[in-house]
GUTISE-859099 format. One record per residue (C-alpha): z, x negated, y negated; residue in one letter; residue number from 1. Coordinates in nm, 3 decimals, decimal comma. Example, Ala and Ser with C-alpha at 12.3 -4.5 7.8 and 13.67 -1.06 7.14 Angstrom:
BEGIN
+---------+---------+---------+------+------+
|       Z |       X |       Y | resn | resi |
+---------+---------+---------+------+------+
|   0,780 |  -1,230 |   0,450 |    a |    1 |
|   0,714 |  -1,367 |   0,106 |    s |    2 |
+---------+---------+---------+------+------+
! end
This chain:
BEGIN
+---------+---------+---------+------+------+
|       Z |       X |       Y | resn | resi |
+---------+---------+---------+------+------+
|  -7,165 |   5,753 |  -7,715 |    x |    1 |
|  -6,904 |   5,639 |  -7,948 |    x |    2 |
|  -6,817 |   5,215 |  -7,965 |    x |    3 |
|  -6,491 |   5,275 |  -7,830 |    x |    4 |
|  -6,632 |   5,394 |  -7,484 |    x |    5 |
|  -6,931 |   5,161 |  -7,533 |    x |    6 |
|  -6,631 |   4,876 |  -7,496 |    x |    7 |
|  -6,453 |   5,062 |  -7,231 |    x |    8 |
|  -6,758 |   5,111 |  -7,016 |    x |    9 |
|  -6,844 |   4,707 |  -7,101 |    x |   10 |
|  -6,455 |   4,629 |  -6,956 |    x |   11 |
|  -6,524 |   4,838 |  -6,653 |    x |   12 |
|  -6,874 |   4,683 |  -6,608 |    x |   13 |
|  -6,743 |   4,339 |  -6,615 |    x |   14 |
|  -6,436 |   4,361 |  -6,437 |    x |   15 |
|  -6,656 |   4,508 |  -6,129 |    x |   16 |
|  -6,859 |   4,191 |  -6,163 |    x |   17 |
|  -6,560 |   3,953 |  -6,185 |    x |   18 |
|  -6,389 |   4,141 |  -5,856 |    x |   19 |
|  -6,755 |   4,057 |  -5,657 |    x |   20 |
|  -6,753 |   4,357 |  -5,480 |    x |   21 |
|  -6,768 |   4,705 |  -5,514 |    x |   22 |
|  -6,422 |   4,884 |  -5,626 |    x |   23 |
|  -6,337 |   5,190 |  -5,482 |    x |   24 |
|  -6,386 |   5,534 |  -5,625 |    x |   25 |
|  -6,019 |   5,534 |  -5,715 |    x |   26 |
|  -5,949 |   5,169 |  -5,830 |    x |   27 |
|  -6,246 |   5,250 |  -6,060 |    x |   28 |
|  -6,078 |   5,542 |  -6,205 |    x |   29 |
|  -5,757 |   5,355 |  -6,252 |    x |   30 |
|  -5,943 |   5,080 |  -6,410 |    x |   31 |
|  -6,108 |   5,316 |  -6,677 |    x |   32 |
|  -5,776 |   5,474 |  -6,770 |    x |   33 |
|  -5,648 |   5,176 |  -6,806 |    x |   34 |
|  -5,892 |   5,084 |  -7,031 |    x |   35 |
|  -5,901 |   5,366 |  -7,199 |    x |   36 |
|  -5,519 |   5,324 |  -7,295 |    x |   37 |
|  -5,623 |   5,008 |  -7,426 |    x |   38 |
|  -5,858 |   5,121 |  -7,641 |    x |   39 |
|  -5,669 |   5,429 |  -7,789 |    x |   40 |
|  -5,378 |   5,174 |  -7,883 |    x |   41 |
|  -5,625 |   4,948 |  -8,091 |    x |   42 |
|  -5,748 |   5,247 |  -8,248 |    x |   43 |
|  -5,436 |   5,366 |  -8,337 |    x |   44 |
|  -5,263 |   5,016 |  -8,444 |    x |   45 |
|  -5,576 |   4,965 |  -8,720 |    x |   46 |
|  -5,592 |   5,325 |  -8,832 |    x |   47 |
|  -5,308 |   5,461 |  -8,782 |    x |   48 |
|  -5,142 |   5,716 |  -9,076 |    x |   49 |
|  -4,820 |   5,689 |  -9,207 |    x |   50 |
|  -4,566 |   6,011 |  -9,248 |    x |   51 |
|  -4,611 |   5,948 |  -9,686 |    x |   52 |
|  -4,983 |   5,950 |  -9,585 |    x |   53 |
|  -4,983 |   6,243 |  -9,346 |    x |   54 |
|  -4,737 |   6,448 |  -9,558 |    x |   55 |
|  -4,950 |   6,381 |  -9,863 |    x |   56 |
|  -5,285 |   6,482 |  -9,694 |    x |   57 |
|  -5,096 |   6,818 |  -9,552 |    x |   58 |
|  -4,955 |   6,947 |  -9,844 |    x |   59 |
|  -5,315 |   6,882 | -10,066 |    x |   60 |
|  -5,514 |   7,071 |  -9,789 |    x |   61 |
|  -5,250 |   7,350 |  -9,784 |    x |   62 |
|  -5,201 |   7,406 | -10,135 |    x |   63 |
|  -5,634 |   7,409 | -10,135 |    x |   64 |
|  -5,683 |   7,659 |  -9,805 |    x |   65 |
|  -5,383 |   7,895 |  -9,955 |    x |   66 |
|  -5,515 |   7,878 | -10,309 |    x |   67 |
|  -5,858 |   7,974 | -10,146 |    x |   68 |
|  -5,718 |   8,236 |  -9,921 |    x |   69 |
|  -5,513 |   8,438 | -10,194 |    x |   70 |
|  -5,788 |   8,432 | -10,430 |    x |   71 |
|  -6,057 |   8,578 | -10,197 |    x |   72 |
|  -5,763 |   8,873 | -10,052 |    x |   73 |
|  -5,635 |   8,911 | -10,406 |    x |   74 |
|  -5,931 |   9,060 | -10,616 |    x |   75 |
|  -6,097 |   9,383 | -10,649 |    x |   76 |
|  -6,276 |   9,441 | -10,301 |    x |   77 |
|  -6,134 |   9,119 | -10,162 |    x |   78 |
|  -5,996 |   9,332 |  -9,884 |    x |   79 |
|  -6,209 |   9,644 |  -9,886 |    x |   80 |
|  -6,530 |   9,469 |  -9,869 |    x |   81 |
|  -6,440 |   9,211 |  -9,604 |    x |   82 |
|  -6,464 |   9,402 |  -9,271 |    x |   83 |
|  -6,250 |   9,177 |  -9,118 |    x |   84 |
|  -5,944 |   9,206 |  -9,299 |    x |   85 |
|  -6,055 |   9,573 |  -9,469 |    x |   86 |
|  -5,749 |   9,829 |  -9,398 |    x |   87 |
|  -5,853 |  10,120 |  -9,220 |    x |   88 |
|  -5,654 |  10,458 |  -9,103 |    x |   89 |
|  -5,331 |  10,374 |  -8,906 |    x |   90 |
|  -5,445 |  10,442 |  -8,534 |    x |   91 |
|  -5,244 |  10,778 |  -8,483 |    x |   92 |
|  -5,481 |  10,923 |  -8,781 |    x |   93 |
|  -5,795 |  10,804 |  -8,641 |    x |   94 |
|  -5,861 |  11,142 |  -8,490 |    x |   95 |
|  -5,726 |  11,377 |  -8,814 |    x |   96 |
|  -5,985 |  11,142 |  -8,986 |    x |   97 |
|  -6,260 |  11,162 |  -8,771 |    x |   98 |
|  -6,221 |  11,556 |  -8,749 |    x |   99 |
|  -6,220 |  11,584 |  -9,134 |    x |  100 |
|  -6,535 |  11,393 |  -9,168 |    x |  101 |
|  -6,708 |  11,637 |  -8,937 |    x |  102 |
|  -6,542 |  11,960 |  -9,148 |    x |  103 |
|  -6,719 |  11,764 |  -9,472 |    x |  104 |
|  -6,365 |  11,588 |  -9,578 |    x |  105 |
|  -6,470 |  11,300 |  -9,548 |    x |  106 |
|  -6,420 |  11,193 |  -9,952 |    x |  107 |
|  -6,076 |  11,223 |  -9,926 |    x |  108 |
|  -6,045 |  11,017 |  -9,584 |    x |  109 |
|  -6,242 |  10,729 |  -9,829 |    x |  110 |
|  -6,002 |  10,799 | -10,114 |    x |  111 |
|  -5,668 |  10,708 |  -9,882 |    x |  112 |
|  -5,871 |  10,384 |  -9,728 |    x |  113 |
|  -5,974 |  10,288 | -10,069 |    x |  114 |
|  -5,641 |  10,289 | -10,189 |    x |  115 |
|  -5,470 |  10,108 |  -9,913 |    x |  116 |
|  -5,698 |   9,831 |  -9,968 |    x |  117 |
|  -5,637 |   9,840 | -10,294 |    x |  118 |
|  -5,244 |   9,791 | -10,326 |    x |  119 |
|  -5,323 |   9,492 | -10,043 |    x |  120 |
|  -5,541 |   9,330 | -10,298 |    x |  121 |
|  -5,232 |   9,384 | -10,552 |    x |  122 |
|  -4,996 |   9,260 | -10,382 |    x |  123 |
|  -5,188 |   8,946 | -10,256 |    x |  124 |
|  -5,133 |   8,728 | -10,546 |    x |  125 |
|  -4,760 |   8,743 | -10,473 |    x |  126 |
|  -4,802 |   8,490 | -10,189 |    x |  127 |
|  -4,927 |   8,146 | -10,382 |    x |  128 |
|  -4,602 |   8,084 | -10,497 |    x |  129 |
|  -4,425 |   8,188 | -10,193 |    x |  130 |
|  -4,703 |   7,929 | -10,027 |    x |  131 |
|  -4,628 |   7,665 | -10,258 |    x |  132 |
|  -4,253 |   7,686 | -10,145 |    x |  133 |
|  -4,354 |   7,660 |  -9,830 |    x |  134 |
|  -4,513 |   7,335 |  -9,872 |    x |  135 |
|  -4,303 |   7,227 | -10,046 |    x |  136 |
|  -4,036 |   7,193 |  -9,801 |    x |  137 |
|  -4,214 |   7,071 |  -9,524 |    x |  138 |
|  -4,098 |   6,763 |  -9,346 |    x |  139 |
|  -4,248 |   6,476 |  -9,227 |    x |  140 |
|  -4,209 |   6,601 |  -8,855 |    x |  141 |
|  -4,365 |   6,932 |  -8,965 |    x |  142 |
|  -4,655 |   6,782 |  -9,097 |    x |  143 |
|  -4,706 |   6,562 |  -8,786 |    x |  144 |
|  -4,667 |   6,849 |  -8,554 |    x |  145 |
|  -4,924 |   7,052 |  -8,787 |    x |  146 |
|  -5,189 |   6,765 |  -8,822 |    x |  147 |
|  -5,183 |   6,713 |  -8,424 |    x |  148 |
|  -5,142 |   7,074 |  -8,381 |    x |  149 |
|  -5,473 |   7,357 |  -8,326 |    x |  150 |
|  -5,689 |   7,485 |  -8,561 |    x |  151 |
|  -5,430 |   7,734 |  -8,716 |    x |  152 |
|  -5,149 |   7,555 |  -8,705 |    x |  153 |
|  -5,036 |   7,517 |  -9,048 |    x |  154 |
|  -5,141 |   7,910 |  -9,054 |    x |  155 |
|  -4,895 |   7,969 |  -8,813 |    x |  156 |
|  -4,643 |   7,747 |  -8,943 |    x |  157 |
|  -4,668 |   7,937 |  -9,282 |    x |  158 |
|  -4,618 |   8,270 |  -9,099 |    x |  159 |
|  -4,304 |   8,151 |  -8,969 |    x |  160 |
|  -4,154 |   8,025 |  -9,267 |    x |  161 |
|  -4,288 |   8,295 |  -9,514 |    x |  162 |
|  -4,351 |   8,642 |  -9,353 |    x |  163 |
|  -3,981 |   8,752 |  -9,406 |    x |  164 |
|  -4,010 |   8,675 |  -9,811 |    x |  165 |
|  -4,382 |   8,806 |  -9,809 |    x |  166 |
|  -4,273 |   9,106 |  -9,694 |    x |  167 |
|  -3,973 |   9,135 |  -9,947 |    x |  168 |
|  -4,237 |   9,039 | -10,202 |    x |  169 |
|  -4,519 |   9,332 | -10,131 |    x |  170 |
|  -4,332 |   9,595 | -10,016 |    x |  171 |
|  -4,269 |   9,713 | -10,399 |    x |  172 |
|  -4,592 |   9,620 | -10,529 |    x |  173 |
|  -4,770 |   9,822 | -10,259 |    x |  174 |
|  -4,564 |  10,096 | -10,330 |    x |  175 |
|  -4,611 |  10,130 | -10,727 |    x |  176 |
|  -5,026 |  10,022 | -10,647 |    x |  177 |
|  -4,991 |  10,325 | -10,407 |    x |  178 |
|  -4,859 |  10,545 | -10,609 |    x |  179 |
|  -5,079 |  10,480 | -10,908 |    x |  180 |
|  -5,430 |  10,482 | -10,700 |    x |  181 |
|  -5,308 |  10,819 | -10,574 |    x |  182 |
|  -5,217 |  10,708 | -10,218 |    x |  183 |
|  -4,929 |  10,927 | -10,128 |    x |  184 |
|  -5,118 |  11,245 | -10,235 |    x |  185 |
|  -5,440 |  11,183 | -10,016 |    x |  186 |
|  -5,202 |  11,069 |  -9,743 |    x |  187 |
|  -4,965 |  11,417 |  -9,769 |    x |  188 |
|  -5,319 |  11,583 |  -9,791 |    x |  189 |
|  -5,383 |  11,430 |  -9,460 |    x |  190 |
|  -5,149 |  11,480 |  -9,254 |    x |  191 |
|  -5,099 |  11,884 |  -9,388 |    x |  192 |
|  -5,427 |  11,909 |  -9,237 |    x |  193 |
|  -5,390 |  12,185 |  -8,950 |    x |  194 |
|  -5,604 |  11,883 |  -8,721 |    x |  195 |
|  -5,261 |  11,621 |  -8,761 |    x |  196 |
|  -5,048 |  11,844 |  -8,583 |    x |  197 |
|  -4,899 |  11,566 |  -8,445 |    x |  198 |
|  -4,741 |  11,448 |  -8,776 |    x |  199 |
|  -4,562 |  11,801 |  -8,797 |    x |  200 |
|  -4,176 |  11,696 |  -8,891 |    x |  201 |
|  -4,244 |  11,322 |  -8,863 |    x |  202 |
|  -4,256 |  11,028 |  -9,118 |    x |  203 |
|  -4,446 |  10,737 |  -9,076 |    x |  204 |
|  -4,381 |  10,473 |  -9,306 |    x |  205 |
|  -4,761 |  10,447 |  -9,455 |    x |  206 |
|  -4,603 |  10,154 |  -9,726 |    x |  207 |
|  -4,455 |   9,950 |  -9,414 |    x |  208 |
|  -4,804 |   9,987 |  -9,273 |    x |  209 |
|  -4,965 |   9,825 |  -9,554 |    x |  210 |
|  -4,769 |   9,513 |  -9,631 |    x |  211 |
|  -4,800 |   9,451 |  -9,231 |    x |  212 |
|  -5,215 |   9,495 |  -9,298 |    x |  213 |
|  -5,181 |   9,280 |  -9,592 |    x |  214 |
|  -5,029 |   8,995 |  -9,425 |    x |  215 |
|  -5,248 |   9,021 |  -9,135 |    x |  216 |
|  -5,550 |   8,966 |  -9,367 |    x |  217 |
|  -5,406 |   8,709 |  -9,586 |    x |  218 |
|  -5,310 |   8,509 |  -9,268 |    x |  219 |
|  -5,657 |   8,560 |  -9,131 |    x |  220 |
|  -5,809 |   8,419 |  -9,427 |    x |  221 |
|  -5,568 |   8,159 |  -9,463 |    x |  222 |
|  -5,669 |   8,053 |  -9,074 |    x |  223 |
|  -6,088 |   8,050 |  -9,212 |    x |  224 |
|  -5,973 |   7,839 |  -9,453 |    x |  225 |
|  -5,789 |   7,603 |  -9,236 |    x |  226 |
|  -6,021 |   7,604 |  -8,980 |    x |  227 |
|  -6,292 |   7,490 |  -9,209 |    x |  228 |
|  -6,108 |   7,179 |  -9,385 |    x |  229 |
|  -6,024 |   7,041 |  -9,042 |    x |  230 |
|  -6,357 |   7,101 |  -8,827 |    x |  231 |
|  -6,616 |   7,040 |  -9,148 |    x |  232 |
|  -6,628 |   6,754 |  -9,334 |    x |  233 |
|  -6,799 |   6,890 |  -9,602 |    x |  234 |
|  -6,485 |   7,106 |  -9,650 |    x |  235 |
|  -6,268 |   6,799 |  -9,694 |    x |  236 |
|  -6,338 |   6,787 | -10,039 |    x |  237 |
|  -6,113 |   6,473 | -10,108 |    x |  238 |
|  -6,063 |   6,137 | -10,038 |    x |  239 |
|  -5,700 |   6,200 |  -9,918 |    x |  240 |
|  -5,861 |   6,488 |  -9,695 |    x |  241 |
|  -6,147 |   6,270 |  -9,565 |    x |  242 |
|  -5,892 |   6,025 |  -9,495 |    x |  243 |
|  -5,656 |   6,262 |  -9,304 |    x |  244 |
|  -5,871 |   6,491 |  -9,145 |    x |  245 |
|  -6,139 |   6,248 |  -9,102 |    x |  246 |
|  -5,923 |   6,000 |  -8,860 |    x |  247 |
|  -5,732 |   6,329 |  -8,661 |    x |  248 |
|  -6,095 |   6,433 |  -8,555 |    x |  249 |
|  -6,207 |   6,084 |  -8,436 |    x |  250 |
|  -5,838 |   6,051 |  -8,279 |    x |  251 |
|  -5,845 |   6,405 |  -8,085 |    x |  252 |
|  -6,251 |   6,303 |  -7,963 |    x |  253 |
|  -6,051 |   5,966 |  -7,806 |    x |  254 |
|  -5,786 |   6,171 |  -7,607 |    x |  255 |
|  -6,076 |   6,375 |  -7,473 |    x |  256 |
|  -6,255 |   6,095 |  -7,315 |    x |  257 |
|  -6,589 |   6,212 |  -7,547 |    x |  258 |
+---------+---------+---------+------+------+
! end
């Protein structure tokens, strides 16, 4: 039990003593709510965080979770070996692929994966910057709402303010990496196939599919990392973080009564 509800329970305790009778089920439950308002104000009034201090703490654990998340996305394998971010066949070719791999074509279906996954990890290191920018205009009011906010919710605030130049960002170097890996041809192979007669006289835009995979990953991985600084203090690797993080988790474990 932590002191604050030690002292809560003790007000409770004594107040029922005071009043020389028993209280009633609700005057009880007023009582601790009361108390418990009490309590959360003290707490708040001798730790409390300013918005420089908030703000500060933000931006470090940002600029450390994005710096994490593009360099594990944005190196060979860092897509292809991670199976939950690894690019696989758009959905409408799951069943050309599956039927090549049972007529023994199953190389080639490996040589388009392999290459998808490969212009994601390309085009990955694109983003810090964009991140950084992102940061860098964040307001005190965003950082407040982001620090009080879920487990992903600087991830989410970041895919609001940067998908649109993300995706301006990739879209060429996905094309060149998939043009150089040999992409396009294992694709066209693909979909000639006499099993992918549903791609007969259609397009689909196999780039546009790729920066969308990309992002998906690199936000995924930019969620891990978030999640970890603000649930595990041995991810706060900072004072500033510590600080921060350190004072939201004993804050949010007050509002829930724990």
């Amino acid at each position: 039990m932590i002191p604050a509800r030690k002292s809560v329970l003790r007000v409770a305790f004594a107040a029922s003593l005071l009043s020389g009778a028993c209280l009633a089920q609700s005057q009880l439950d007023q009582l601790w709510n009361q108390a418990k308002t009490v309590a959360r104000s003290a707490s708040a009034s001798k730790s409390g965080l300013s918005d420089g201090k908030i703000s500060d703490g933000l931006r470090q654990a940002l600029t450390i979770s994005t710096g994490k998340a593009v360099a594990s996305t944005g190196r060979t394998d860092g897509f292809f070996k991670n199976a939950a971010i690894k690019i696989l066949l758009p959905d409408k070719l799951q069943k050309v692929g599956k039927g090549m791999r049972m007529l023994g074509m199953g190389a080639q279906v490996d040589q388009l994966e392999l290459g998808m996954n490969r212009a994601a990890e390309q085009a990955a290191p694109e983003a810090k910057q964009i991140f950084l920018n992102a940061v860098s205009q964040m307001t005190f009011a965003d950082a407040r709402q982001i620090l009080s906010g879920n487990d992903t919710a600087a991830t989410e605030y970041f895919r609001d303010k940067s998908t649109a130049q993300l995706t301006e960002a990739f879209a060429p170097i996905v094309h060149r990496a998939m043009e150089n890996v040999g992409v396009v041809q294992q694709y066209n192979r693909l979909i000639q196939n006499p099993a992918a007669p549903y791609f007969a006289g259609k397009k689909f835009d196999l780039d546009q599919y790729v920066v969308q995979k990309t992002l998906d990953g690199l936000f995924y991985e930019l969620g891990q990392e978030e999640r970890r600084i603000r649930t595990n203090p041995a991810a706060q690797t900072t004072a500033l973080l510590k600080q921060v993080f350190g004072r939201q988790a004993q804050s949010n474990e007050l509002e829930s009564g724990r």
